[in-house]
N, C-alpha and C positions, 0 to 999 in steps of 0.2 A: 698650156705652155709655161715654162721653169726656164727664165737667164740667173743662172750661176756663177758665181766667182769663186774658190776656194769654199765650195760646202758641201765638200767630202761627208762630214761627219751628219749633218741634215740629210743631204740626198740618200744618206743609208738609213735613216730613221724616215725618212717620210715619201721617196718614193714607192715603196710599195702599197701603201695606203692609196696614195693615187692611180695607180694601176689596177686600182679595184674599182673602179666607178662603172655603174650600171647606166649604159648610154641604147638608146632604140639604134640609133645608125650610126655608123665607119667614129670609131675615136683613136685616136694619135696624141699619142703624147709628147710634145718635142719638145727637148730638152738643150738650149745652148749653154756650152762651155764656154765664158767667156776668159778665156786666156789663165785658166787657175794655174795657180805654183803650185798646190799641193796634189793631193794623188784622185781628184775629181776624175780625171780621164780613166784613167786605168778601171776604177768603179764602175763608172758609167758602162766603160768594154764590155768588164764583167755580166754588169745589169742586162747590158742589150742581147747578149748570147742567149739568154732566155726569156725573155717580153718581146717578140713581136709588136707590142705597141708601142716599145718607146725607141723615139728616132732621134740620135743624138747628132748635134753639130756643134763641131768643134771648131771655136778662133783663136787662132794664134798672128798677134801680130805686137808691135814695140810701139812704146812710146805710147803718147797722152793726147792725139789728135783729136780722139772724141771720148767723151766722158761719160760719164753715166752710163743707164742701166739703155738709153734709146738705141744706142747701136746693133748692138746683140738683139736687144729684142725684133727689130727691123731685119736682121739677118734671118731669124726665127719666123716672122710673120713672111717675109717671100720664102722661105724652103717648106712652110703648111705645106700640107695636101687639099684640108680642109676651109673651105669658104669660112664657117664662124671659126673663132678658136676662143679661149678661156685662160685669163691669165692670174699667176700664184706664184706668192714668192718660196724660193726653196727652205724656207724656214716656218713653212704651213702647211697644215693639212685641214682636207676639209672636214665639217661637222658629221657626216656621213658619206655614204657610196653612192646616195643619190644628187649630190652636188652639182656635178654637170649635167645632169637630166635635165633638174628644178631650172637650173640658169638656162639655157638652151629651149627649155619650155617655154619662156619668157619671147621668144621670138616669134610674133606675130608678125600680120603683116605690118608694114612698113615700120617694123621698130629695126635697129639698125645695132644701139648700144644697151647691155645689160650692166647695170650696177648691182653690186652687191655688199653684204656688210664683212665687214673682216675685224672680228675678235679678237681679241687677245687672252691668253690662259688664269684663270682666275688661281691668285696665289696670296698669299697671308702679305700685311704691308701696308702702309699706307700710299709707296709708291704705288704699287698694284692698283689700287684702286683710283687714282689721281689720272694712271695713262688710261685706264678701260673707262671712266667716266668722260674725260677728254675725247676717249676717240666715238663711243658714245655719242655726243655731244655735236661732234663733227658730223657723225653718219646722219642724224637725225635734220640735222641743216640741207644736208650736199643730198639725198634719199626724197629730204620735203620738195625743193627746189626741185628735184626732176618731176617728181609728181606735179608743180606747176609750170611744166613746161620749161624752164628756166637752169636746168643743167650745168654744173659749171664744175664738176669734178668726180671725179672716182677712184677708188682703193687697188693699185695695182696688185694687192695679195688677191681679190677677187670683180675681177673686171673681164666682161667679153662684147666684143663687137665686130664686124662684118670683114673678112681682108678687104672689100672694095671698097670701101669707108675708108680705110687707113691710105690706099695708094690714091683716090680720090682728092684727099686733102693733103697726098704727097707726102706719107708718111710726117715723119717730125722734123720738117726741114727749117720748118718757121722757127723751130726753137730748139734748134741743135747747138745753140753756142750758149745754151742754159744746161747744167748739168742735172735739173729733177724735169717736171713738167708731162714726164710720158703720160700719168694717169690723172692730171689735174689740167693743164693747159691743153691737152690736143680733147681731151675731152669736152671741154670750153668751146672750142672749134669745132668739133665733128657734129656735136652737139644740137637737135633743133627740139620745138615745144610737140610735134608729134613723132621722135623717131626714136625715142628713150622709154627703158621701162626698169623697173627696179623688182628685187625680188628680196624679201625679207625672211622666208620660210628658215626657220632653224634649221632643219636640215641642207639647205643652201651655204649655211656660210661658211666663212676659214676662220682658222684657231693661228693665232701667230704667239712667238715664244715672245715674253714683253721682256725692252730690259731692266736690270737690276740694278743700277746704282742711278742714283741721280743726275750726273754730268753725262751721262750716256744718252740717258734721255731727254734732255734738254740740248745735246749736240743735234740731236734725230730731229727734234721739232722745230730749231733753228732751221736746218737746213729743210723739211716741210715747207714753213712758211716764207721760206726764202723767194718760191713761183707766184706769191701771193699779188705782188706788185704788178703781176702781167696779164694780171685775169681782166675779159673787159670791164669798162666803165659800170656798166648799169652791175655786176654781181662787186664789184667791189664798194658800189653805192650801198646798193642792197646790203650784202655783211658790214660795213660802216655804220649804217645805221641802228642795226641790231647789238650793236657790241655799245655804240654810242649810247641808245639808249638803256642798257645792262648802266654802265655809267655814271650816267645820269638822271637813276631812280632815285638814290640816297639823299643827292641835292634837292629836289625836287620833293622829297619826303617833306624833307627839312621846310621848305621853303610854304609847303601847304600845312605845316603844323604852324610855324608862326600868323600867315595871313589868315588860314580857317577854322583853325582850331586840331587840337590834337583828335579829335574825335574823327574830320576826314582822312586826318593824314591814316589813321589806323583803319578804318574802314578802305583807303587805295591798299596798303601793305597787306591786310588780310586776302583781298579781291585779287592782287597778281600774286602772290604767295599761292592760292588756290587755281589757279589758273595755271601755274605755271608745274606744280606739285602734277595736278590729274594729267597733263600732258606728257610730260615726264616717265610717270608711273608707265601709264599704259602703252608708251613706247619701252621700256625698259621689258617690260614684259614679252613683249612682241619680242625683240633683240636678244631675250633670253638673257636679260643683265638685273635680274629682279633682284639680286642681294645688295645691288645698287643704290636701289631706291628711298634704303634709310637713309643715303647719302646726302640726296637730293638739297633738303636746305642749309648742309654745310658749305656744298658747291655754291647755291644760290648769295648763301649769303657769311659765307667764310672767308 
């Protein structure tokens, strides 16, 4: 499923790629327009006259009642046909044609939500490499966490979970008067320690186009971190503490070279330097971000 606003130019580069995916049973690709000015509709017309699979709905309505991306997509998740659906934004495509298989294979019994990683296109930069390590970074937390049970977000470029799950917990009513949250806060919510499963297979993931200038990108991660404040207690302890302790390693450095001498302090610095390097690495690899990895202790400690 794809909510669009004005992405004429995307939807002609990347819908067909998605119209290729190799699925066992019934696939639908529903497509909302949400209210576009420019010539999204007329495309789309075009597109459906020959795809059978893609079902397009179109809104057209005024004014600023409800924001963001939750509206549209809640329009879109009642007009499915389909129980599971798969969700990407119109400025991705996936890593391959077996993308919704992989995801979809993930659905065992009682798992309910699939998370997935959503990449961004490796380009020359130092920008480039700041958002794919951050987002990186990100996946590696919100991906672990599900694996412990403890779930507390997911990447709407590649996210699928149950339509009875979503009308279950009543769609996004709880948080309609926040304008992000679709793929971080209701997932927070839907969310239990046996009903989530993750899929990491490179062939599974989404490719998103990163942006280019700096203020663009730090507008994007403002408004990211903007749902942060509303996640429960125990995951905003939980990330509290990890960011805390990130920190307040260097004090702590410091504070075991005066009392114990420099010889501890550099034996703790070598000890999570190595620890945190092999974990890093062999996630990076998995994620298929291995050019990354020389990165690793400029991030750590740049």
């Amino acid at each position: 499923m794809v909510c669009a606003r004005n992405e004429q130019h995307n939807l002609e580069k990347n819908l067909p790629t998605l119209l290729q995916q190799n699925l066992d049973n019934g696939y639908e690709l529903v497509l909302v327009n949400d209210n576009s000015e420019d010539d999204t509709k007329q495309v789309l017309q075009w597109m459906a006259r020959n795809n059978p699979l893609l079902r397009v709905v179109n809104i057209e309505r005024k004014g600023n009642d409800r924001i963001g991306k939750k509206y549209p997509l809640s329009i879109g998740i009642r007009e499915a046909k389909n129980e599971h659906f798969l969700l990407i934004d119109a400025d991705c495509v996936p890593a391959s044609n077996q993308w919704a298989q992989k995801m979809m294979d993930a659905f065992e019994q009682d798992i309910e939500i699939v998370l997935g990683y959503g990449a961004y296109e490796k380009h020359p930069g130092l920008l480039n490499k700041i958002i794919r390590f951050e987002t990186f970074h990100s996946a590696l937390q919100y991906l672990s966490y599900a694996l412990a049970g403890q779930a507390y977000m997911g990447v709407g470029r590649n996210l699928s979970y149950k339509k009875e799950v979503f009308f279950r917990h009543k769609g996004f009513a709880s948080i309609s008067h926040i304008p992000g949250g679709d793929d971080d806060l209701f997932i927070s919510k839907a969310a239990k320690n046996n009903n989530t499963a993750i899929v990491i297979d490179t062939d599974a993931h989404t490719i998103s186009v990163p942006q280019k200038t700096w203020q663009n990108w730090r507008r994007q991660k403002t408004r990211h971190y903007s749902t942060s404040k509303y996640y429960k207690p125990k995951h905003k302890l939980l990330l509290g503490l990890y960011s805390l302790s990130q920190f307040l390693f260097y004090p702590l450095l410091i504070a075991a070279a005066v009392i114990s001498g420099w010889q501890i302090a550099l034996a703790a610095f070598v000890i999570k330097s190595t620890i945190q390097y092999i974990i890093f690495s062999k996630a990076m690899k998995r994620l298929n971000e291995t050019d990354l990895i020389k990165w690793i202790f400029s991030w750590m400690y740049g």
